[in-house]
C-alpha positions in Angstrom: 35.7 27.3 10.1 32.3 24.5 10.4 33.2 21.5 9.6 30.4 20.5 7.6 27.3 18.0 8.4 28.2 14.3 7.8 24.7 12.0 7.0 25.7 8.5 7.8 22.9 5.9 6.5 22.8 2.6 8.9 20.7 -0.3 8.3 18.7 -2.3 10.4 21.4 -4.3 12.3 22.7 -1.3 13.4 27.2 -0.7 14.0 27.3 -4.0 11.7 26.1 -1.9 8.6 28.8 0.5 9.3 32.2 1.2 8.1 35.1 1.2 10.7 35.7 5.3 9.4 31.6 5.6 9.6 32.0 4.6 13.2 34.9 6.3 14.3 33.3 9.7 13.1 30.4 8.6 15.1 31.9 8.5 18.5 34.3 11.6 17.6 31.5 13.7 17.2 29.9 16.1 19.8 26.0 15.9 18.7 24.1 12.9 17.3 20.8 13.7 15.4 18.6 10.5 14.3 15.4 8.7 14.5 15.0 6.8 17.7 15.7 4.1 16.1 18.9 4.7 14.9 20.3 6.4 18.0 19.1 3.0 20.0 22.2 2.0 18.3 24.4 4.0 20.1 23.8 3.6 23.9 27.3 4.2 24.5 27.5 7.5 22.8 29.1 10.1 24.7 28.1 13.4 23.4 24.8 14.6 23.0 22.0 13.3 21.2 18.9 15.0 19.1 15.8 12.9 18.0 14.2 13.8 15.0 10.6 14.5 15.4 9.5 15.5 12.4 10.0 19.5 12.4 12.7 19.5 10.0 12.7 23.5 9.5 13.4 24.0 12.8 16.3 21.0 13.0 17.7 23.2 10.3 17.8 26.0 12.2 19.6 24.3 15.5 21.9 22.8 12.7 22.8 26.0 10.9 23.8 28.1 14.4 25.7 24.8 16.1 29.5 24.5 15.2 30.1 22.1 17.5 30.7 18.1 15.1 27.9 16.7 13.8 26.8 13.4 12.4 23.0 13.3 11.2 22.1 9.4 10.9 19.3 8.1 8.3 18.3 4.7 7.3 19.7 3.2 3.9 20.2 5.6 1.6 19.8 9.1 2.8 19.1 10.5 -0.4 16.7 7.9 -1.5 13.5 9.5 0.0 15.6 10.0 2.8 16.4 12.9 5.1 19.7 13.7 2.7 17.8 15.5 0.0 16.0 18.0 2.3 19.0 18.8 4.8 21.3 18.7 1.3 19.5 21.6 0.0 19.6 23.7 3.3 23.4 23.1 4.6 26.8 22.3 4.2 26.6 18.5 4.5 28.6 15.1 3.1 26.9 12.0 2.6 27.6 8.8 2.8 25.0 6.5 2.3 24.2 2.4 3.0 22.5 0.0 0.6 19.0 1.7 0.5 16.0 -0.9 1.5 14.6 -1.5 -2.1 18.1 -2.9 -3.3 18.0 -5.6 -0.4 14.9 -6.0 -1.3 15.4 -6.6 -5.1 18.3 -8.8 -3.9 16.3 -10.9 -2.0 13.9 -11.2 -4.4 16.5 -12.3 -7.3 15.4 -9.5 -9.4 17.2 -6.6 -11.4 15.4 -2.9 -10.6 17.1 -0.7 -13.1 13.5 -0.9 -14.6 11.1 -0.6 -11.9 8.8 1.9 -11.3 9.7 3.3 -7.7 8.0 5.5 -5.4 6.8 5.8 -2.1 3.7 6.0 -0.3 5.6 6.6 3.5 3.7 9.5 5.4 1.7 10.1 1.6 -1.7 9.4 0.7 -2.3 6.6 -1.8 -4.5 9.3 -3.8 -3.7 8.7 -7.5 -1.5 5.5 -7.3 -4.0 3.4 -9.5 -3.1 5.4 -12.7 0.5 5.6 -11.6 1.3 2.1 -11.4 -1.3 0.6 -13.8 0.4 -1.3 -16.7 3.6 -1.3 -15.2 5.6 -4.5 -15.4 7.4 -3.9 -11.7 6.5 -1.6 -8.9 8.4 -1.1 -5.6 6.6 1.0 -3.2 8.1 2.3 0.0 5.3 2.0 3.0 4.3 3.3 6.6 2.2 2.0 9.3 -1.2 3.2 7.6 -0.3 2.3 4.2 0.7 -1.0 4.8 0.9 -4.1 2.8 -2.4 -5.3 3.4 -4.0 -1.5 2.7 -2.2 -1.3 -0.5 -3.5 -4.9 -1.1 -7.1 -3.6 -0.9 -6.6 -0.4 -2.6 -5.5 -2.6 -5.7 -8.0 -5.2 -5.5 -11.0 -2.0 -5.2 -9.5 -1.3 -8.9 -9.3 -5.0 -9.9 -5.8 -5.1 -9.9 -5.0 -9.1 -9.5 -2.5 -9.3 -12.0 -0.5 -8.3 -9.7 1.7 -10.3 -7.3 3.2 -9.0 -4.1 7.2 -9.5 -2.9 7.0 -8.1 0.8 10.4 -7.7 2.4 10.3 -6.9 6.5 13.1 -5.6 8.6 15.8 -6.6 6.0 18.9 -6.9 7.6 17.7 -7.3 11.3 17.1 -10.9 13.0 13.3 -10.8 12.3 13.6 -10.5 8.7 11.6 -12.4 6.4 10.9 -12.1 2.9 8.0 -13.9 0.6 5.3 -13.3 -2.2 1.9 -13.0 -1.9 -1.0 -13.1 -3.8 -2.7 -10.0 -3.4 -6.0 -11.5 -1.8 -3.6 -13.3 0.4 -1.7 -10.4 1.5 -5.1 -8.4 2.5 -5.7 -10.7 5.5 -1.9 -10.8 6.2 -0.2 -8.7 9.2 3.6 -7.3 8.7 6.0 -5.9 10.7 5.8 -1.7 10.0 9.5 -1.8 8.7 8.7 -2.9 5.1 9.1 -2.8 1.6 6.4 -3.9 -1.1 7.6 -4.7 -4.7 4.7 -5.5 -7.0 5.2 -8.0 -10.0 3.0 -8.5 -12.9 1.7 -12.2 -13.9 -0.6 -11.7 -16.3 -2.1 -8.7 -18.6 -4.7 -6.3 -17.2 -6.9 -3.9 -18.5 -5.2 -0.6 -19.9 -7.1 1.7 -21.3 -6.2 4.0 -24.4 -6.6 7.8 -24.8 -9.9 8.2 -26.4 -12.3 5.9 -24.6 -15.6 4.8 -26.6 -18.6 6.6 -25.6 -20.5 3.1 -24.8 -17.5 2.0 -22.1 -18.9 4.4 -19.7 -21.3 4.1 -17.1 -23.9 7.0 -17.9 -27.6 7.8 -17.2 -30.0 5.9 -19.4 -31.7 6.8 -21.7 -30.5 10.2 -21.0 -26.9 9.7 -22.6 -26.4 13.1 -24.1 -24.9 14.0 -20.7 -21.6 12.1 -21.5 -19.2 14.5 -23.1 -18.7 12.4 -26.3 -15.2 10.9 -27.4 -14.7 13.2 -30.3 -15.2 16.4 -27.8 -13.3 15.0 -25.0 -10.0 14.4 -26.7 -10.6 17.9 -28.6 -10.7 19.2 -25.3 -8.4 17.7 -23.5 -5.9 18.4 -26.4 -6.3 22.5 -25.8 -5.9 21.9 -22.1 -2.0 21.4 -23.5 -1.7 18.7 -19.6 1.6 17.6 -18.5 2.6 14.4 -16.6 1.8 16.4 -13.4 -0.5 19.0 -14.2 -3.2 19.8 -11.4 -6.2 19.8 -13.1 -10.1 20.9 -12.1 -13.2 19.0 -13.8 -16.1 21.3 -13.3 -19.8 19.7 -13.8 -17.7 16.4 -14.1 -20.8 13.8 -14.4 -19.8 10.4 -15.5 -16.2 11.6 -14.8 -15.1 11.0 -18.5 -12.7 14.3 -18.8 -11.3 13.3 -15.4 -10.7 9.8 -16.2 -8.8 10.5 -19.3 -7.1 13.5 -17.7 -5.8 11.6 -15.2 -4.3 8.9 -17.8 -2.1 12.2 -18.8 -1.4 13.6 -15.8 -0.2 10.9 -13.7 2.0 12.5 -11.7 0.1 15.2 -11.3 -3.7 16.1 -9.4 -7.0 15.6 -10.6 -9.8 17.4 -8.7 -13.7 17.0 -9.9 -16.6 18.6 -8.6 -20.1 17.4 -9.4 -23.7 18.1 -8.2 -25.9 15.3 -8.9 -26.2 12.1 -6.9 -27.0 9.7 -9.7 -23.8 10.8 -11.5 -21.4 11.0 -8.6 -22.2 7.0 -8.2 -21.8 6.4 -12.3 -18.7 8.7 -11.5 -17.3 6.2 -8.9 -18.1 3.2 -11.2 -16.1 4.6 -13.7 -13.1 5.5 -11.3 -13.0 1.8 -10.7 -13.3 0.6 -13.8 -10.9 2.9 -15.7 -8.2 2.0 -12.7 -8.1 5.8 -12.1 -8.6 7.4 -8.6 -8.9 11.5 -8.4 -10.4 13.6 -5.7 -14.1 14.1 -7.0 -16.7 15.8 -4.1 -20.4 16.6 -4.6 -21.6 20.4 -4.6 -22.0 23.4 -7.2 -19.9 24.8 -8.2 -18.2 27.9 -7.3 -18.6 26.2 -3.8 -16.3 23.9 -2.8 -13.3 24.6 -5.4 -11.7 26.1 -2.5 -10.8 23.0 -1.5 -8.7 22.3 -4.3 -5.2 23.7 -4.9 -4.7 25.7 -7.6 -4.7 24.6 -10.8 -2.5 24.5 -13.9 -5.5 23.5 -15.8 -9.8 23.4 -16.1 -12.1 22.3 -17.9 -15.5 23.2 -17.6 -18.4 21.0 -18.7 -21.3 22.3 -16.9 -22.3 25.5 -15.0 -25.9 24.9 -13.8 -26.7 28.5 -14.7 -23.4 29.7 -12.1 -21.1 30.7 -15.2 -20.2 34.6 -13.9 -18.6 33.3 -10.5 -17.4 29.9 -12.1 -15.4 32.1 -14.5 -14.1 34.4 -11.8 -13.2 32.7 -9.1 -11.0 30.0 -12.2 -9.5 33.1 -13.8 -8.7 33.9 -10.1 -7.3 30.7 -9.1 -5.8 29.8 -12.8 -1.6 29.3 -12.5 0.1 31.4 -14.7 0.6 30.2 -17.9 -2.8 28.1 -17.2 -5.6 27.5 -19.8 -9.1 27.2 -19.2 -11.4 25.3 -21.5 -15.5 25.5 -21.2 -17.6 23.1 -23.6 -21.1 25.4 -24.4 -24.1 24.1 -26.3 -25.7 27.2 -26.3 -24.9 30.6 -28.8 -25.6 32.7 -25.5 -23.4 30.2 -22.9 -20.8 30.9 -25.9 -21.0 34.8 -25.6 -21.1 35.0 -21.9 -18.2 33.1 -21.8 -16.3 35.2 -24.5 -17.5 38.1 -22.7 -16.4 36.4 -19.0 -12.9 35.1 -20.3 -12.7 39.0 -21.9 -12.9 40.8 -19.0 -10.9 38.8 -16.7 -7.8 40.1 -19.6 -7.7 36.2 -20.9 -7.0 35.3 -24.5 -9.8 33.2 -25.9 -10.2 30.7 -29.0 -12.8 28.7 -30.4 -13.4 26.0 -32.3 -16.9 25.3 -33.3 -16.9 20.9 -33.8 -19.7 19.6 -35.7 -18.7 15.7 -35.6 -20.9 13.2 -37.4 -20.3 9.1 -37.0 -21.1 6.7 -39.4 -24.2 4.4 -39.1 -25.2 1.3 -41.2 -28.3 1.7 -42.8 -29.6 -2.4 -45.0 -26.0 -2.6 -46.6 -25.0 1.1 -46.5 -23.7 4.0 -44.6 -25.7 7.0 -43.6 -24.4 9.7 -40.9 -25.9 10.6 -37.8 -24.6 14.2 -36.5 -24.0 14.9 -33.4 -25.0 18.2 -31.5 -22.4 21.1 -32.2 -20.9 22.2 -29.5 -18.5 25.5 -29.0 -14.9 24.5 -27.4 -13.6 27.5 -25.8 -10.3 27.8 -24.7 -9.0 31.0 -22.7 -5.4 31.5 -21.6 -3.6 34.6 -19.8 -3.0 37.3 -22.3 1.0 37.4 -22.5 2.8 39.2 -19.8 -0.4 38.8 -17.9 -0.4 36.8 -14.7 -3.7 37.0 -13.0 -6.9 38.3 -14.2 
């Protein structure tokens, strides 16, 4: 019978962080499988040893066929964004884990972290973090060589986050450990060691921004400001698109980005992806990004070119077609996840029945809601109402028991 896998964690000062049983399994085993840096540890080892690379699958494999003893060692925690999870899922393994860098971190800092926000930005991109941490009272991010302290420093600062202050923790537990807090301008022109952890703590209240942004908060084209989908359309829209927390969403015709911005308050976790044609509002776009602390993949082109760049989606909304609506339609029906929903805002009676006609064919189930909306405007010591243009909110979903279009 294979014994199964043991996943040792070891910390930075190497045997020290170990167990007297950790080690003796160690040394009684017949293949060692780590980092180089963890293996450096064990000059003395006997058997043979495997360096992990990178190509997990095919570690798997080799692991799955050997049946000679085994001992696979990670850092900390394995199971804390570790190398435990993955091999977890795939073999027959025991784990026994060290203290995990972001509680000697907290330690050092003299801080509980049952209530921080946690994630990590190792090997990632920082795409999306903005929304993700913004508002947040604590934030401990795990980092890597190109997302280092001082990049996450300038990422925040690009969103005007300086209500944040910075804890950085380097090679905790090893003899050039050191451990201070920054301010985040500081910590920009600051150079750390690449074995690190960041833990952001806010000082002071920034800007958060609710669900249903005022019209005037944008940046927009002036005078021409009809171009802005307007508050009461955007949060009828974005209420049909039915988003989770990690929804991938598209913005089609995206403009001043207001849908995506708001979209990617909801989705959070999830992937925002606009596409927009016109110079003037791909910069009012980027304003707003900044502004608005939110940061999604927007690119400039027309639409259907270029959405094959983005994943697929588990929801779109489209705002703007330039006159493209029949290949629009397909290729998002195509591309739509099941269970999707699609949702096109037309100004026009014919935009209204090509869509219908579009969403029809493709075997979706459409709805609309026709929203005449009308604010109030003082007028000497009255109120008078000024209506805005109607506009046709269609929303299309896969008929049931229907997959693909």
């Amino acid at each position: 019978m294979k014994n199964k896998i043991k996943i040792i964690g070891i910390g930075n000062d190497g045997k020290q962080s170990l167990l007297p049983i950790y080690e003796k399994w160690i040394y009684e085993s017949e293949i060692l499988v780590g980092g180089e840096r963890q293996l450096s540890f064990f000059k003395d080892y006997q058997g043979e040893k495997i360096v992990i690379k990178g190509d997990l699958s095919s570690l798997v494999t080799y692991l799955s066929n050997e049946k000679k003893r085994m001992v696979v060692l990670a850092s900390g925690d394995p199971l804390f964004y570790g190398i435990g999870s993955y091999l977890a899922k795939k073999l027959d393994v025991e784990i026994y884990p060290y203290i995990s860098s972001m509680q000697q971190a907290f330690a050092k800092m003299n801080e509980s972290w049952q209530d921080a926000y946690v994630l990590s930005v190792h090997g990632r991109s920082m795409k999306g973090l903005a929304q993700r941490i913004n508002g947040r009272k604590i934030v401990a991010l795990l980092t890597d060589a190109t997302n280092s302290p001082s990049q996450i420093a300038r990422y925040l600062r690009s969103f005007g986050m300086d209500e944040y202050r910075a804890f950085v923790a380097e090679n905790l537990g090893g003899e050039n450990e050191r451990c201070a807090f920054y301010r985040l301008e500081e910590m920009e022109n600051t150079e750390f060691s690449p074995l690190n952890v960041v833990i952001l703590q806010k000082t002071s209240e920034g800007k958060v921004w609710k669900f249903g942004i005022d019209d005037e908060e944008f940046h927009q084209r002036k005078p021409e400001k009809g171009l802005l989908t307007k508050k009461e359309i955007r949060t009828l829209s974005l209420s049909e698109l039915k988003l989770t927390e990690s929804s991938i969403v598209w913005d089609i015709g995206t403009c001043t980005g207001s849908v995506a911005i708001e979209a990617s308050m909801i989705a959070k976790e999830g992937q925002i992806f606009a596409i927009e044609k016109n110079d003037h509002d791909l910069e009012n776009c980027r304003l707003n990004m900044a502004k608005f602390r939110t940061d999604f993949s927007v690119v400039q082109g027309k639409a259907p070119n270029r959405l094959d760049e983005f994943p697929d989606p588990d929801a779109i909304f489209i705002g703007g077609t330039a006159g493209g609506m029949e290949e629009i339609l397909t290729v998002c029906c195509s591309r739509l996840k099941k269970g999707g929903r699609i949702v096109l805002n037309a100004v026009t009676i014919e935009n209204l029945m090509q869509a219908v006609d579009g969403f029809k064919r493709s075997g979706f189930e459409v709805n609309i809601t026709l929203a005449q909306v009308s604010r109030s405007k003082p007028i000497l010591n009255l109120t008078r109402f000024d209506a805005l243009n109607p506009i046709y909110i269609i929303s299309a979903q896969h008929k049931e028991g229907e997959s693909s279009c």
